[in-house]
KEKENU-472883 format. One line per 5 residues: number of its first residue (from 1); their letters; for each residue y, x, z of C-alpha. Coordinates in nm, 3 decimals, padded with zeros to 5 digits. Each point is the difference from the previous one (the first is absolute). Example, Ala and Ser with C-alpha at 12.3 -4.5 7.8 and 13.67 -1.06 7.14 Angstrom:
! residues 2
1) AS) -00.450,01.230,00.780; 00.344,00.137,-00.066
//
This chain:
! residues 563
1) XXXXX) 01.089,00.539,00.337; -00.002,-00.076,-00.392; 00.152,-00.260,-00.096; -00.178,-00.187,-00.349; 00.272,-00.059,-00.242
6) XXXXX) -00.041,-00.332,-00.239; 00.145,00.007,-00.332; 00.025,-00.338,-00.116; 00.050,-00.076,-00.356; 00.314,-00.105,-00.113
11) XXXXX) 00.003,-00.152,-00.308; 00.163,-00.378,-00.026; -00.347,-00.132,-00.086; -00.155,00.122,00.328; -00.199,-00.244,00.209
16) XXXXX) 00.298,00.167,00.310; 00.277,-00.174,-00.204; -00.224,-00.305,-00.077; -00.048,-00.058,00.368; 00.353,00.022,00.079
21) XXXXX) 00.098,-00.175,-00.241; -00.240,-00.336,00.086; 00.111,00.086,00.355; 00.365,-00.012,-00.053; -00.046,-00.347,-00.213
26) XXXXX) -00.197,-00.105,00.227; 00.267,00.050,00.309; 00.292,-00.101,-00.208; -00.002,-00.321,00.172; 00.051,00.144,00.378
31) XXXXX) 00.314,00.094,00.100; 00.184,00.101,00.301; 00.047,-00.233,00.273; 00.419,00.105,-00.143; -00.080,-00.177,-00.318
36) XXXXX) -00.218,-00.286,00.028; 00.277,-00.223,-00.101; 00.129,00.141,-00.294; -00.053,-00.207,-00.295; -00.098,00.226,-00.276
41) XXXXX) -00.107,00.417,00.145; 00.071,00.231,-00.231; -00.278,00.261,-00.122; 00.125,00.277,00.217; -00.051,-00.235,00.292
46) XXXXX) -00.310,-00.098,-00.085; -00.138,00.309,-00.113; 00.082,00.236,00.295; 00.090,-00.211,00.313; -00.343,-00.155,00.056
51) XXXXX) -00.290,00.244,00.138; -00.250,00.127,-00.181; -00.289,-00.229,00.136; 00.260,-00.335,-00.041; 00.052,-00.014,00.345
56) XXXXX) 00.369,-00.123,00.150; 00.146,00.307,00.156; 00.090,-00.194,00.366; 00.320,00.144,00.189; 00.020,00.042,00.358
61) XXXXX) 00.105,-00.266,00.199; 00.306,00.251,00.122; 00.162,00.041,-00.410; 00.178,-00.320,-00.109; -00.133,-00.182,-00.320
66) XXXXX) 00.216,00.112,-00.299; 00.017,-00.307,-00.179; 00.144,-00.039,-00.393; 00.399,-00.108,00.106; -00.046,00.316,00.192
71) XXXXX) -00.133,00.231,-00.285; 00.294,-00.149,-00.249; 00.284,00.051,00.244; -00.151,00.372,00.164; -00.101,00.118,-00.415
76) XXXXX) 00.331,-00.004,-00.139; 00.097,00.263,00.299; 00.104,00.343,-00.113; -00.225,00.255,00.256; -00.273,-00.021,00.260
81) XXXXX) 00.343,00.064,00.247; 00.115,-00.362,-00.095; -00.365,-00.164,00.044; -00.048,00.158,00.343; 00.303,-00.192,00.123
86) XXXXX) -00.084,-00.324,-00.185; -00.371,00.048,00.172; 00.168,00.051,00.366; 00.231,-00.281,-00.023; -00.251,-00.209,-00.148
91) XXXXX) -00.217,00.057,00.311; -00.200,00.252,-00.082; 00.010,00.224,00.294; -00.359,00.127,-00.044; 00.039,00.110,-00.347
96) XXXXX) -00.235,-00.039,-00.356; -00.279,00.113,-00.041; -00.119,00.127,-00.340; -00.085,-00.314,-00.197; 00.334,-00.152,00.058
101) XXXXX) 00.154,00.309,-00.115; -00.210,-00.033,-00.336; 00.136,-00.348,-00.014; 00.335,00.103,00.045; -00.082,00.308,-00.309
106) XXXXX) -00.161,-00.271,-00.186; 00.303,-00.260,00.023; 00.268,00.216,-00.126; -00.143,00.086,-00.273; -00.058,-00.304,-00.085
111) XXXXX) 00.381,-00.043,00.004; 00.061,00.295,-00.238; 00.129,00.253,00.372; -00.182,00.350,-00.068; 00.202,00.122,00.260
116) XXXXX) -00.110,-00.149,00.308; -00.339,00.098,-00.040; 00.106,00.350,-00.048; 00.163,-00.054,00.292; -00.287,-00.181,00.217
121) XXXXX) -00.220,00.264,-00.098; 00.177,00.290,00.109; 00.074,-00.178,00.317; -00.399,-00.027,00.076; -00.051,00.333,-00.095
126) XXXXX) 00.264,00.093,00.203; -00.032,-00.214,00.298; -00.289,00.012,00.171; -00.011,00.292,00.302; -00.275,00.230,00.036
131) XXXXX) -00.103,-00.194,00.339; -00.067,-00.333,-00.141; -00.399,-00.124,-00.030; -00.244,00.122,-00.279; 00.023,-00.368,-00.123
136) XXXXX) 00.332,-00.025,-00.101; 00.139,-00.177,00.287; 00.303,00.124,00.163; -00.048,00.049,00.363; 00.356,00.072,00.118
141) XXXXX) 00.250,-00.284,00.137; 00.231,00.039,-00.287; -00.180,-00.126,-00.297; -00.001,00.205,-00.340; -00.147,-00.074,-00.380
146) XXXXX) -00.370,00.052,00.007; -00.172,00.253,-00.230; -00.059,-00.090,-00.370; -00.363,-00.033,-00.120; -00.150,-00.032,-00.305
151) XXXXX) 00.126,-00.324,-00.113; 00.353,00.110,00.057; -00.047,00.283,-00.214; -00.164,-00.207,-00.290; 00.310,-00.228,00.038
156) XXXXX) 00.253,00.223,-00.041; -00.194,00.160,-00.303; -00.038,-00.285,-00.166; 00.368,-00.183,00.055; 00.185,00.315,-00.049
161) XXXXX) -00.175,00.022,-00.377; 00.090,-00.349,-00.031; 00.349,00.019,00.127; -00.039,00.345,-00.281; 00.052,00.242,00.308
166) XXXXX) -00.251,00.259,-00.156; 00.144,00.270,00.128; -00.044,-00.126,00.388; -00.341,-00.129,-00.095; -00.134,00.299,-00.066
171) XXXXX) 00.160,00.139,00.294; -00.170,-00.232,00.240; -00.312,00.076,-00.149; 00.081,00.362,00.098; 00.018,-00.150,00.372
176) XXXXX) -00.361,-00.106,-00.010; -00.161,00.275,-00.126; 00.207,00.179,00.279; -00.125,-00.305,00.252; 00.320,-00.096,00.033
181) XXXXX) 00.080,00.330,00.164; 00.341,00.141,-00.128; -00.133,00.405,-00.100; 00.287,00.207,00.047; -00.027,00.359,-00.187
186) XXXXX) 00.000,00.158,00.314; -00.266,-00.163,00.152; -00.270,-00.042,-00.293; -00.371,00.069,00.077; 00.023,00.222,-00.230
191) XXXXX) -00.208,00.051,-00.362; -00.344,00.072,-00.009; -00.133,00.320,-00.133; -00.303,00.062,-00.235; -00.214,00.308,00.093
196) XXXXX) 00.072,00.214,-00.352; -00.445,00.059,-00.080; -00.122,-00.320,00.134; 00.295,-00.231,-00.038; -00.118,-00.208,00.336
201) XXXXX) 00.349,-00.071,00.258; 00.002,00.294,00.236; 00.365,-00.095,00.178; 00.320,-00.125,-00.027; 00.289,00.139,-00.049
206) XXXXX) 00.315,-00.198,00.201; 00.351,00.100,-00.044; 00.046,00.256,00.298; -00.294,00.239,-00.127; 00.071,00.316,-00.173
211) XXXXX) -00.291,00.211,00.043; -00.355,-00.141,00.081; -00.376,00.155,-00.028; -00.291,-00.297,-00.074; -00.324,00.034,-00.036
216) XXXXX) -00.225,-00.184,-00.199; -00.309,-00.129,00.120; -00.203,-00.046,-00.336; 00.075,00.357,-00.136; 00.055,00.178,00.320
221) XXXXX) 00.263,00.168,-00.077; 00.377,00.060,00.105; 00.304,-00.043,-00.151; 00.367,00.028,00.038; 00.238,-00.290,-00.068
226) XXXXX) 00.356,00.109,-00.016; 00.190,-00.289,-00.069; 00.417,-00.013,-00.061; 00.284,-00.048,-00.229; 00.064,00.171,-00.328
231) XXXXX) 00.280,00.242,00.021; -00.075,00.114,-00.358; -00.221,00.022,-00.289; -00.040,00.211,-00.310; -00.210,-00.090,-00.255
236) XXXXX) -00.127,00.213,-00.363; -00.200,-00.164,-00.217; -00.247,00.253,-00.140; -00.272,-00.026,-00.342; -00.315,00.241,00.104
241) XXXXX) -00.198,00.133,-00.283; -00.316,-00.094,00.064; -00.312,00.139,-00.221; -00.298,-00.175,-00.096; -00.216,00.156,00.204
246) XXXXX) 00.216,-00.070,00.331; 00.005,-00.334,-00.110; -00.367,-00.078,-00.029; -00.056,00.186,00.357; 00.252,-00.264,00.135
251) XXXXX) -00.183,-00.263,-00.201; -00.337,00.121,00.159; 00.159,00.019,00.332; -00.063,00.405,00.039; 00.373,00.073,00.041
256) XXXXX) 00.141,-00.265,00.250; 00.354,00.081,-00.075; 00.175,-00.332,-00.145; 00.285,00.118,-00.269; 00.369,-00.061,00.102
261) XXXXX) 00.268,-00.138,-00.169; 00.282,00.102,00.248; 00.065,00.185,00.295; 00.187,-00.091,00.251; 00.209,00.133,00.314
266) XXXXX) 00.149,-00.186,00.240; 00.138,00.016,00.342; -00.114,-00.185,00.326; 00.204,-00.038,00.286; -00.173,-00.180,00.327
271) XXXXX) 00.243,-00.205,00.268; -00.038,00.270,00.202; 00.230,00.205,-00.271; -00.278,00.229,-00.106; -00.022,00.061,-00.359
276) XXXXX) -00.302,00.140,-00.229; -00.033,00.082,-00.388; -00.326,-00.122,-00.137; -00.089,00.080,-00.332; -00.282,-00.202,-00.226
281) XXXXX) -00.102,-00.079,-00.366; -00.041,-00.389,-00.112; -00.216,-00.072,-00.273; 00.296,-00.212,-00.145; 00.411,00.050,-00.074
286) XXXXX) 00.032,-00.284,00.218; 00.184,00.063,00.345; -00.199,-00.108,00.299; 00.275,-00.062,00.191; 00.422,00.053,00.006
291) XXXXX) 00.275,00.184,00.204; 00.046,-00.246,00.322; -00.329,-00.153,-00.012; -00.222,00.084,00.331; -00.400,00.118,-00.086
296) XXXXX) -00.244,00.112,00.152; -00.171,00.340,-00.146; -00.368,00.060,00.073; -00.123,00.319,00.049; -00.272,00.191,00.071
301) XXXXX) -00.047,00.155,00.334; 00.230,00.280,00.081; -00.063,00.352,00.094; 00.010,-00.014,00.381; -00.281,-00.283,00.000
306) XXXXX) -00.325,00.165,00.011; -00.356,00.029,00.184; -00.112,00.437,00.040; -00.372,00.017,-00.116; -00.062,00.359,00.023
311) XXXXX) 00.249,00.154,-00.197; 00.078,-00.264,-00.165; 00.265,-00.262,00.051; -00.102,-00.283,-00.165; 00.281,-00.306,-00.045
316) XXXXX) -00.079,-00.347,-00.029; 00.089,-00.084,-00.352; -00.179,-00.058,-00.288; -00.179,00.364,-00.224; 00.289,00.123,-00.215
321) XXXXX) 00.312,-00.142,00.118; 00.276,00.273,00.118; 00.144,-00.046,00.353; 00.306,-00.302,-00.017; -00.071,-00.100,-00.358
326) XXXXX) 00.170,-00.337,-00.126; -00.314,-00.212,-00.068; 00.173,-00.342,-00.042; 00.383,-00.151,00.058; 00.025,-00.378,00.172
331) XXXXX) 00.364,-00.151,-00.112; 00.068,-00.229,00.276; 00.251,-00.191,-00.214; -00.238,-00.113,-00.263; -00.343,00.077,00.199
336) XXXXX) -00.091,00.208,-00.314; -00.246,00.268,00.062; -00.040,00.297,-00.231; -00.249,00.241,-00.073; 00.138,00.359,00.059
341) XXXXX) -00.108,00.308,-00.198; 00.002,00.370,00.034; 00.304,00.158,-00.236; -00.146,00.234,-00.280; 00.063,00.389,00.116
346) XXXXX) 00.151,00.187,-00.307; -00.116,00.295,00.121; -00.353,-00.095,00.002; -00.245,00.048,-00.237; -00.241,-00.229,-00.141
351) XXXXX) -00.299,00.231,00.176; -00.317,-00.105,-00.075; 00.027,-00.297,-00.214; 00.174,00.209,-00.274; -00.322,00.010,-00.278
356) XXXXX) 00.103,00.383,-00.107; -00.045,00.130,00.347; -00.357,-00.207,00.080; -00.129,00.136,-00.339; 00.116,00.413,00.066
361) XXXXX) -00.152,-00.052,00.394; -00.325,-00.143,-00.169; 00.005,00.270,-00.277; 00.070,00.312,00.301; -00.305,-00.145,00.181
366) XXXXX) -00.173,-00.043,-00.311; -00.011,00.398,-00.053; 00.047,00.041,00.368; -00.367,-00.093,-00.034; -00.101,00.157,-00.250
371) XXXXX) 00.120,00.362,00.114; -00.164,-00.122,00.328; -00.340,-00.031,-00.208; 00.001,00.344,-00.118; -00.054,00.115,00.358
376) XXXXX) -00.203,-00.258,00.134; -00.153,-00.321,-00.172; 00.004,-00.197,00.364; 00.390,00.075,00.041; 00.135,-00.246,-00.231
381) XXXXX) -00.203,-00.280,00.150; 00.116,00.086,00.397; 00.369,00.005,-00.109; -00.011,-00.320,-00.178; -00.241,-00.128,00.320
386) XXXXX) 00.275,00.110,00.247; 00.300,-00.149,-00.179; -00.160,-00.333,-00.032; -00.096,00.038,00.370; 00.347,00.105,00.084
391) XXXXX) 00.168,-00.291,-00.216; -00.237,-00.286,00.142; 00.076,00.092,00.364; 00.377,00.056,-00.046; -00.014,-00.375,-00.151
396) XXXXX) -00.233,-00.097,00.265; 00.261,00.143,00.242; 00.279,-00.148,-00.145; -00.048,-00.298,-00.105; -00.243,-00.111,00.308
401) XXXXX) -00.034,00.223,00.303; 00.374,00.046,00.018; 00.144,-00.338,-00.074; -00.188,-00.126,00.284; 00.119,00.252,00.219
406) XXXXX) 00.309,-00.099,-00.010; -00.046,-00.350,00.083; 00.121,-00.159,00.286; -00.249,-00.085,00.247; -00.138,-00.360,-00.001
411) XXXXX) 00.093,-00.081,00.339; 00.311,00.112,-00.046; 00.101,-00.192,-00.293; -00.196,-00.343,00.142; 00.299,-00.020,00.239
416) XXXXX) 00.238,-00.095,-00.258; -00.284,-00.180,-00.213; 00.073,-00.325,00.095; 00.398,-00.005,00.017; -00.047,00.162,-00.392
421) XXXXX) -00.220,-00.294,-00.047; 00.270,-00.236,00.126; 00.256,00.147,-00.202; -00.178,-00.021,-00.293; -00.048,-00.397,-00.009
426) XXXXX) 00.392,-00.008,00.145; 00.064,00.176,-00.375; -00.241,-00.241,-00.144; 00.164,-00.326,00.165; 00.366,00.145,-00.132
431) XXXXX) -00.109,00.068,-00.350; -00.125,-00.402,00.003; 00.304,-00.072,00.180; 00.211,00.153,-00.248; -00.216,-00.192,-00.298
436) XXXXX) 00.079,-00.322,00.187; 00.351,00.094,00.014; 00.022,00.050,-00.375; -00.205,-00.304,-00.091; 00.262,-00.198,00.257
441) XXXXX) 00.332,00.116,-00.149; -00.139,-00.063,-00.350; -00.088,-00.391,00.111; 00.343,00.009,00.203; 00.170,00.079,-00.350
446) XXXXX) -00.227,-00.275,-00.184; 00.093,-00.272,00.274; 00.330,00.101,-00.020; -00.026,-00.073,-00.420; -00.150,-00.324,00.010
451) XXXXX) 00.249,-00.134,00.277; 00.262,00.119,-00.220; -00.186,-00.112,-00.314; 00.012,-00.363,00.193; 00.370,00.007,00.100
456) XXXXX) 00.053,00.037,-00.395; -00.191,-00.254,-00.083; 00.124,-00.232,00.276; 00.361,00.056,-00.129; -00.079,-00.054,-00.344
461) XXXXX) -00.130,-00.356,00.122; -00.214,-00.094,-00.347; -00.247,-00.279,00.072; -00.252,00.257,-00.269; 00.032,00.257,00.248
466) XXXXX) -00.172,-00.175,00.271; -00.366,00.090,-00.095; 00.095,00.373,00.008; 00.166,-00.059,00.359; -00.307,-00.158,00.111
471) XXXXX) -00.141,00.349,-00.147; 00.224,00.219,00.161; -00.086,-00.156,00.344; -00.379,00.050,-00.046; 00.051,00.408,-00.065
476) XXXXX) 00.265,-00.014,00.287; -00.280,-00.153,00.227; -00.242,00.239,-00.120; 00.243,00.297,00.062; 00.047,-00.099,00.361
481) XXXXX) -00.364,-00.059,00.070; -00.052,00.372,-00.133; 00.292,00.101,00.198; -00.084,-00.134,00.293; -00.340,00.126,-00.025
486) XXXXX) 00.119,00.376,-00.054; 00.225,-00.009,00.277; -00.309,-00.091,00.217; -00.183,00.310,-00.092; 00.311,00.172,00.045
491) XXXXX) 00.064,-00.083,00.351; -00.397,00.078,00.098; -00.023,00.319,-00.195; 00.376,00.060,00.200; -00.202,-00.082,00.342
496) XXXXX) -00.316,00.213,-00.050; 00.257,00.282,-00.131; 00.202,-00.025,00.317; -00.280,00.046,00.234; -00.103,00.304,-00.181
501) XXXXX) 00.346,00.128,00.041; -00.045,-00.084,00.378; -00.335,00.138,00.051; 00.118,00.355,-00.150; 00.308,00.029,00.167
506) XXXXX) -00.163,-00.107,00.334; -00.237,00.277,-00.078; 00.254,00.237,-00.094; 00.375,-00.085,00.118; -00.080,-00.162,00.372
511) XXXXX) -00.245,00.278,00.091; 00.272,00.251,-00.110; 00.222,-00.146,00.234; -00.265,-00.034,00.274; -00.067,00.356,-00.033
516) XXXXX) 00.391,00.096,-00.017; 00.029,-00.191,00.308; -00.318,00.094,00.171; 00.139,00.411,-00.108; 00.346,-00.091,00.211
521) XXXXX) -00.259,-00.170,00.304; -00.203,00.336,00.011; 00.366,00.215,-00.092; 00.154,-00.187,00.362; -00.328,00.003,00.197
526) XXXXX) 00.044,00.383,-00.083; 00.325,00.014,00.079; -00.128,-00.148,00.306; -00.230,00.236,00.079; 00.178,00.305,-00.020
531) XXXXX) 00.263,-00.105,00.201; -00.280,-00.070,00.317; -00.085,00.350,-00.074; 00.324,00.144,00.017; 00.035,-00.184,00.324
536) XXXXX) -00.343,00.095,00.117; 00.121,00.401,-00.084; 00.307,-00.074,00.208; -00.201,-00.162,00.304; -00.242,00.324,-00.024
541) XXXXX) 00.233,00.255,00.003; 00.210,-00.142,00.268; -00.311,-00.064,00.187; -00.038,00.375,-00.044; 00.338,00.091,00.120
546) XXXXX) -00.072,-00.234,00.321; -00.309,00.245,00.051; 00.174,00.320,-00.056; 00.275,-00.073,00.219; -00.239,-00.142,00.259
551) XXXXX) -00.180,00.313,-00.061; 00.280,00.181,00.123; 00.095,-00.191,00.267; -00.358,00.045,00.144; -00.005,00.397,-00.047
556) XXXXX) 00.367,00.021,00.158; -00.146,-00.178,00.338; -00.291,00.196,00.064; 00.166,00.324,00.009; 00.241,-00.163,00.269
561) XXX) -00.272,-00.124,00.178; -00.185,00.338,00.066; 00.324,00.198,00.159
//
């Protein structure tokens, strides 16, 4: 089904960050049952280790407490490695669960360790098995470190921009808009591709695919994706000389032809090893993509794709495009999309739109007519009747009767309506995704400022500078709020993203592999079957060799019989 996408504002006046930010002040007073007995919680604490509604997160009676002597001695630890064996001799044979782990996060930063976080973290990315329960709770003997939520992610943004770790920051903000899923190039979903007349998602375009046909269920029409790496481009830069009158037919929209500033040639080679020259006109110098980058080309509907009407063979592209013409180029390593046009043919002539020749063909008729009245006065009128006739049913044809004719069929397209329909809020969600991102590594680098900003004034240690550290804490406050709050969105838009991704590729991948297996069922059952006839063949015609020799045997005795 459709899923209704929310765009919540984000400026730092909204009423989302004034919630959460009465909530977190609120909750700043419950802690984990780990720190109850600290004297004096940092903000970090405070901030991110209570729940949302200021409820105590409880631990299961199986996890030992981890009290503060605990936290001091186990924080100072190098890597998660060291921790696990403090935790087992400790007593801990059940294991943590996640709230203890964002204690443990939370308490070495606190003492100035960036590393063991690091460290914790890519042990609970790393640690859970496939097998363990949809709650986070390991179900094997040997316990492991639980799965991170959200919390652990906002704590590791916002310590690691203290501790002025930008760089990992922003890389664990990468993690959740990835759901904490490590994407290896390999194994992408893949970029999303715009249908070139109606710019609605009409599929996707994942790392294996060279070659693919889609069809588009708003315009009906087909189109070829060939998607690869540049092997080579060639570009010319070329200055048209346009006229006046060409320019106000553009300018009227009577000549649809956009003018080029370059043309372009470049080479396309698919993981399969197959390689194509496509050739195109951009309306600027600019190139839309370099030598080594992978794209996607869209193009209209090749030659071999058509319906027979008659003698016609009508293909289902759009009224005026050539077979396999570049309509628009996807660069997957910027997500840019650009227009495509048709190159300028040197050999052609400007035909019809050239002033001189529409004044001599209106002149011609002109005495065409009049010669024509000479003989008869009604002559003049029919020709001029017919030609009108003529031109308003070969526009009729044209532009109407045939565009519709080559159309898909509606039923044919409403198969892949609602998968395009998917795909095109899955582009929606990573466009906001990749706004939140932006917004987040811009904060990140502010946070990272004002801690900075704080250290100097801490260091310079000037009883007039303690007004603009009070200051400096207030925006720091604010910035985490906002932070906090982005990361949120960041994670649900993540979610909703991620099953899209699973409710195409179940539609798409698993039934591809049902069907490859279901081919080798029916391939063996075959198999199966010819070999019962071959042994049915061999039963017959042994059966027949029993007859004929009993045959024989028979007509042998009778003659015996009689003499």
């Amino acid at each position: 089904m459709a899923l209704t996408l929310l765009s919540p504002s984000l400026s730092p006046l909204s009423p989302s960050f004034k919630n959460l930010s009465t909530t977190i002040s609120t909750s700043q007073t419950t802690i984990l049952s780990p720190f109850t007995h600290s004297p004096s919680p940092s903000p970090l604490l405070r901030a991110y280790c209570s729940s949302k509604d200021g409820a105590t997160s409880e631990k299961p009676p199986s996890v030992r407490s981890l009290d503060d002597e605990f936290l001091r001695r186990v924080s100072a630890l190098k890597d998660a490695d060291q921790v696990f064996a403090a935790i087992a001799e400790s007593g801990g044979s059940n294991g943590v669960d996640t709230s203890d782990c964002n204690s443990l996060i939370a308490a070495a930063f606190e003492r100035g360790n960036a590393e063991l976080p690091l460290s914790l973290f890519d042990a609970m990315r790393l640690g859970f098995s496939p097998d363990d329960g949809l709650d986070g709770k390991v179900v094997t003997d040997t316990w492991r470190w639980p799965r991170p939520d959200i919390r652990t992610y906002a704590l590791l943004v916002q310590g690691l921009a203290t501790s002025l770790r930008v760089n990992d920051a922003i890389r664990i903000i990468g993690y959740v808009c990835g759901m904490g899923i490590s994407s290896g190039e390999e194994v992408l979903f893949g970029l999303v591709i715009q249908c070139p007349t109606c710019k609605v998602a009409i599929a996707v375009a994942q790392p294996q695919n060279g070659i693919q046909i889609a069809s588009c269920s708003k315009c009906r029409y087909k189109y070829e994706l060939y998607s690869g790496d540049i092997v080579s481009i060639e570009s010319e830069e070329i200055s048209m000389d346009t006229s006046g009158w060409e320019k106000a037919l553009i300018f009227l929209k009577v000549k649809k032809d956009e003018l080029p500033s370059a043309i372009h040639s470049i080479v396309v080679r698919t993981p399969s090893g197959m390689a194509r020259t496509h050739r195109f006109a951009t309306k600027t110098a600019d190139l839309p993509a370099q030598e080594g980058e992978r794209v996607t080309i869209s193009l209209s509907a090749p030659s071999n794709l058509y319906r027979e009407l008659g003698p016609l063979k009508l293909g289902p592209r759009s009224a005026g495009l050539r077979p396999s013409e570049p309509l628009s180029l996807t660069n997957h390593a910027t997500g840019q999309v650009s227009e495509l046009l048709r190159p300028p043919d040197a050999k052609a002539g400007s035909g019809f739109i050239n002033p001189y020749v529409v004044a001599g063909s209106l002149a011609f008729l002109a005495s065409g007519d009049v010669v024509s009245g000479f003989i008869d006065p009604g002559v003049p009128r029919i020709v001029s009747a017919t030609l009108l006739a003529s031109a308003a049913v070969g526009t009729v044809v044209n532009q109407v009767v045939l565009p519709e004719l080559r159309k898909l069929p509606q039923k044919m397209v409403d198969v892949v309506a609602l998968k395009q329909q998917l795909l095109s809020q899955y582009d929606l969600l990573q466009n906001r995704i990749k706004d939140l991102r932006q917004a987040a590594e811009k904060e990140v680098w502010m946070l990272a400022r004002m801690s900075q900003l704080e250290n100097k004034i801490v260091a310079v240690g000037e009883p007039s500078y303690r007004a603009r550290r009070g200051r400096v804490k207030r925006v720091r406050e604010n910035l985490e709020n906002a932070l906090l709050a982005r990361i949120e969105l960041i994670e649900s838009y993540a979610k909703i993203s991620s099953m899209i991704e699973i409710e195409v590729e179940m539609d798409s991948d698993v039934v591809a592999a049902e069907a490859a297996s279901s081919a080798e069922r029916i391939s063996e059952q075959i198999q199966q079957i010819m070999e019962i006839d071959n042994l049915e063949e061999q039963w017959r015609m042994q059966a027949e060799a029993n007859d004929e020799v009993e045959r024989l045997l028979n007509s042998d005795t009778l003659p015996n019989e009689r003499t």
